[in-house]
C-alpha positions as CSV (number, residue, x, y, z in Angstrom):
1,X,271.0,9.7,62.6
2,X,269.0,11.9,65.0
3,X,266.2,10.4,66.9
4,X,263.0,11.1,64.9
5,X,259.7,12.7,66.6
6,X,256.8,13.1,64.2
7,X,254.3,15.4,65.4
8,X,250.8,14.0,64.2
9,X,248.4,16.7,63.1
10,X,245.7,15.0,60.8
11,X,244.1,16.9,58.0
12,X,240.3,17.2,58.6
13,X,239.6,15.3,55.6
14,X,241.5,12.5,56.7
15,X,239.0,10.1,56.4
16,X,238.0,10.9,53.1
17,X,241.2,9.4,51.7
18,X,241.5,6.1,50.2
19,X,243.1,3.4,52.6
20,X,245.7,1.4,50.8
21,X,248.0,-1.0,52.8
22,X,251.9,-0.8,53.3
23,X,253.2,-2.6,50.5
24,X,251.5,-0.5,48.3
25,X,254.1,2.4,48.8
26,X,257.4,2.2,45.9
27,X,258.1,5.4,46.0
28,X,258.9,8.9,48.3
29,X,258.3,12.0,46.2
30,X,259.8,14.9,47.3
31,X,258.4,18.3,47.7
32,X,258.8,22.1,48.5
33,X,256.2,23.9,49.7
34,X,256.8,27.2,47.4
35,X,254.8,29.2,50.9
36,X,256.7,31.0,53.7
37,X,256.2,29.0,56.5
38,X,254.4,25.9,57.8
39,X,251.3,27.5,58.8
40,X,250.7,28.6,55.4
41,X,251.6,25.2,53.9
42,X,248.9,23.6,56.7
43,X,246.0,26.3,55.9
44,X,246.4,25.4,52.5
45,X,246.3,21.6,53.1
46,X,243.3,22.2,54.6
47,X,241.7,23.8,51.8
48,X,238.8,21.6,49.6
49,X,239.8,21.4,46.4
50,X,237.9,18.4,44.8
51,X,234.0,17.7,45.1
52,X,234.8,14.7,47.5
53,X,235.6,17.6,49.9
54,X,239.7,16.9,50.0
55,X,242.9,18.8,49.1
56,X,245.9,18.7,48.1
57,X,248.8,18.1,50.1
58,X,252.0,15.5,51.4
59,X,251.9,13.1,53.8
60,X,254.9,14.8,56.0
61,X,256.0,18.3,56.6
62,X,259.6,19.1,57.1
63,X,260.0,22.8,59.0
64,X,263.0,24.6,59.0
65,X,264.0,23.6,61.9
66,X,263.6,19.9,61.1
67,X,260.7,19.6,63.3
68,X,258.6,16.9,61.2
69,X,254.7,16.6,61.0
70,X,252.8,13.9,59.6
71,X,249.3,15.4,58.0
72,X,248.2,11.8,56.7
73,X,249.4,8.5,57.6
74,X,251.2,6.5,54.5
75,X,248.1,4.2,54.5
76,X,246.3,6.6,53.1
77,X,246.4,8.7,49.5
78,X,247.2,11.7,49.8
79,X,246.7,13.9,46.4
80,X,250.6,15.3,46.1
81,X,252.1,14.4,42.6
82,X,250.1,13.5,39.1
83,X,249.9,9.9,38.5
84,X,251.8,8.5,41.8
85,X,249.3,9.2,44.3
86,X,248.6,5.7,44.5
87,X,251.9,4.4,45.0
88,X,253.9,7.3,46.6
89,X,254.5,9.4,50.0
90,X,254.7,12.7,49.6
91,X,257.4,14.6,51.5
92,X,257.3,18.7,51.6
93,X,260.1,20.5,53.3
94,X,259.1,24.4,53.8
95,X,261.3,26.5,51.4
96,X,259.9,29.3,49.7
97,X,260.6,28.0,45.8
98,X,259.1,30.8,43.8
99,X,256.9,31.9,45.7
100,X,254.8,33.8,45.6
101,X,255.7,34.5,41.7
102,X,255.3,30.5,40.7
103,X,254.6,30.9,37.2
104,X,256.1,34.2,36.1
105,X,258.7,33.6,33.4
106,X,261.4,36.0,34.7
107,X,261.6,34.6,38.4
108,X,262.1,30.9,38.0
109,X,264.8,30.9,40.0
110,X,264.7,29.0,43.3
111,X,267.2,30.7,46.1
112,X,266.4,29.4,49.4
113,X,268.3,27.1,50.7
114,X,267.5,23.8,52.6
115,X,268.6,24.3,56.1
116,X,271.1,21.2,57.9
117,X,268.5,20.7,60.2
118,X,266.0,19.6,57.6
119,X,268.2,17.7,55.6
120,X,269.2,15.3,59.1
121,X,265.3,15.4,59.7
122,X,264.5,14.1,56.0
123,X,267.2,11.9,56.2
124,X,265.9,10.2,59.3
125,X,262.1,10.3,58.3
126,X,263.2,8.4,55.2
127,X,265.1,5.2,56.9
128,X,261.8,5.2,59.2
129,X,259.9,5.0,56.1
130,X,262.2,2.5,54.2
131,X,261.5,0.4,57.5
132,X,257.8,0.6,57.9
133,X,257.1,0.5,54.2
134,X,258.8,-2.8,52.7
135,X,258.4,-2.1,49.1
136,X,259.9,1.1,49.5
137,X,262.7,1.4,46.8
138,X,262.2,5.1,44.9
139,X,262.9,8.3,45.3
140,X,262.0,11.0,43.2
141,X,261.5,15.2,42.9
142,X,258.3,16.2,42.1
143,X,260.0,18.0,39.0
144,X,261.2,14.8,37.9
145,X,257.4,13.6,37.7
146,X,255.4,16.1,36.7
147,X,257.0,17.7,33.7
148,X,254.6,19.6,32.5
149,X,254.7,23.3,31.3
150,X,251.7,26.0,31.5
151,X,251.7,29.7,29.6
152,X,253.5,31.8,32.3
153,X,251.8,34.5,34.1
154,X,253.5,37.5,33.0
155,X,253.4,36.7,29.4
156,X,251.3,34.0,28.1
157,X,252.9,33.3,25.2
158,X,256.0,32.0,26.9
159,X,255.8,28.5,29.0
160,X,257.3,28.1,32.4
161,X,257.4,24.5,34.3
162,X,254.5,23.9,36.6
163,X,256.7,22.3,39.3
164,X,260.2,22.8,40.0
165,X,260.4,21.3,43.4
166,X,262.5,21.0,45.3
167,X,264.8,22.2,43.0
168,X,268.7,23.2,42.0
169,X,269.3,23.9,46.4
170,X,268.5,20.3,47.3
171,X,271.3,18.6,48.1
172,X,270.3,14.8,46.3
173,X,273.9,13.3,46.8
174,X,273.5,14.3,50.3
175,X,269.7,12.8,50.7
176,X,270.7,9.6,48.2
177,X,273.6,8.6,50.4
178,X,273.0,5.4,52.4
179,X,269.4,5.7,51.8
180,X,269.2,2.6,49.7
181,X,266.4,4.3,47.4
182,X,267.0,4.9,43.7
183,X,266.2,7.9,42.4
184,X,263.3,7.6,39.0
185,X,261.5,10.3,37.1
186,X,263.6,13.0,34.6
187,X,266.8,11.6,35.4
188,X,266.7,8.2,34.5
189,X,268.8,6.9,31.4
């Protein structure tokens, strides 16, 4: 394994976030960030999108070039995944997905592949996590938990999934190897 750095760049809404301790965190959820680069993941992050005066967003970045950046601690909720906010850490590696045509019906295909570099990186940044975060035992896309389906955008009367990340180009066999996390959500007998 590579020796992990983790850039810390807090959100500015950092302290609005609910504190929870370690053992609170089961489960890594992971993400893409369906924008072109980091910088447009970060400005969106950044962006209020509840009345408390918070956004959405993970609690690490992964770049292309596997240059890792925490945005909030995993002591704090960070609003990533329906329902396992609470419990989770939210990991977004920057791919573009389908962007920027997320919920048109004839381009839900996802083409980008990860790069090596941000595979090692996520590979690394989870055995850090599994050993700062004891109850750490899950793994999951953020397909997997939020299955839900919304009218597509280029014809309403067709559905489209609302999350596909991170997709058929993520190498899971790869990621699941030695991780000692169990994958949960979709693909679970």
């Amino acid at each position: 394994m590579p020796v992990l750095t983790i850039h810390d760049l807090p959100l500015p809404y950092l302290a609005q976030l609910p504190e929870r301790p370690a053992s609170a965190v089961e489960l890594v959820v992971i993400h893409c960030t369906e924008l072109p680069d980091l910088a447009t993941a970060r400005s969106y992050g950044e962006k209020a999108h509840y009345d408390n005066g918070v956004g959405h967003s993970g609690h690490y970045y992964i770049d292309r070039d596997g240059a890792v950046y925490r945005y909030v601690p995993g002591t704090r909720v960070a609003n990533h995944v329906r329902g396992h906010n609470p419990n989770s850490i939210g990991i977004e590696l920057v791919n573009l997905g389908r962007y920027p045509h997320w919920w048109d019906s004839t381009r839900q295909t996802m083409t980008e592949p990860y790069t090596p570099a941000q595979i090692a990186a996520l590979r690394a940044l989870l055995a850090q996590l599994r050993h700062d975060y004891p109850q750490l035992r899950y793994i999951a896309g953020h397909e997997d938990l939020d299955t839900a389906r919304m009218p597509a955008s280029d014809d309403p009367g067709k559905e489209v999934p609302r999350k596909l990340d991170p997709g058929p180009m993520f190498p899971w066999a790869e990621v699941l190897d030695g991780s000692g996390l169990q994958r949960i959500g979709k693909t679970t007998p």
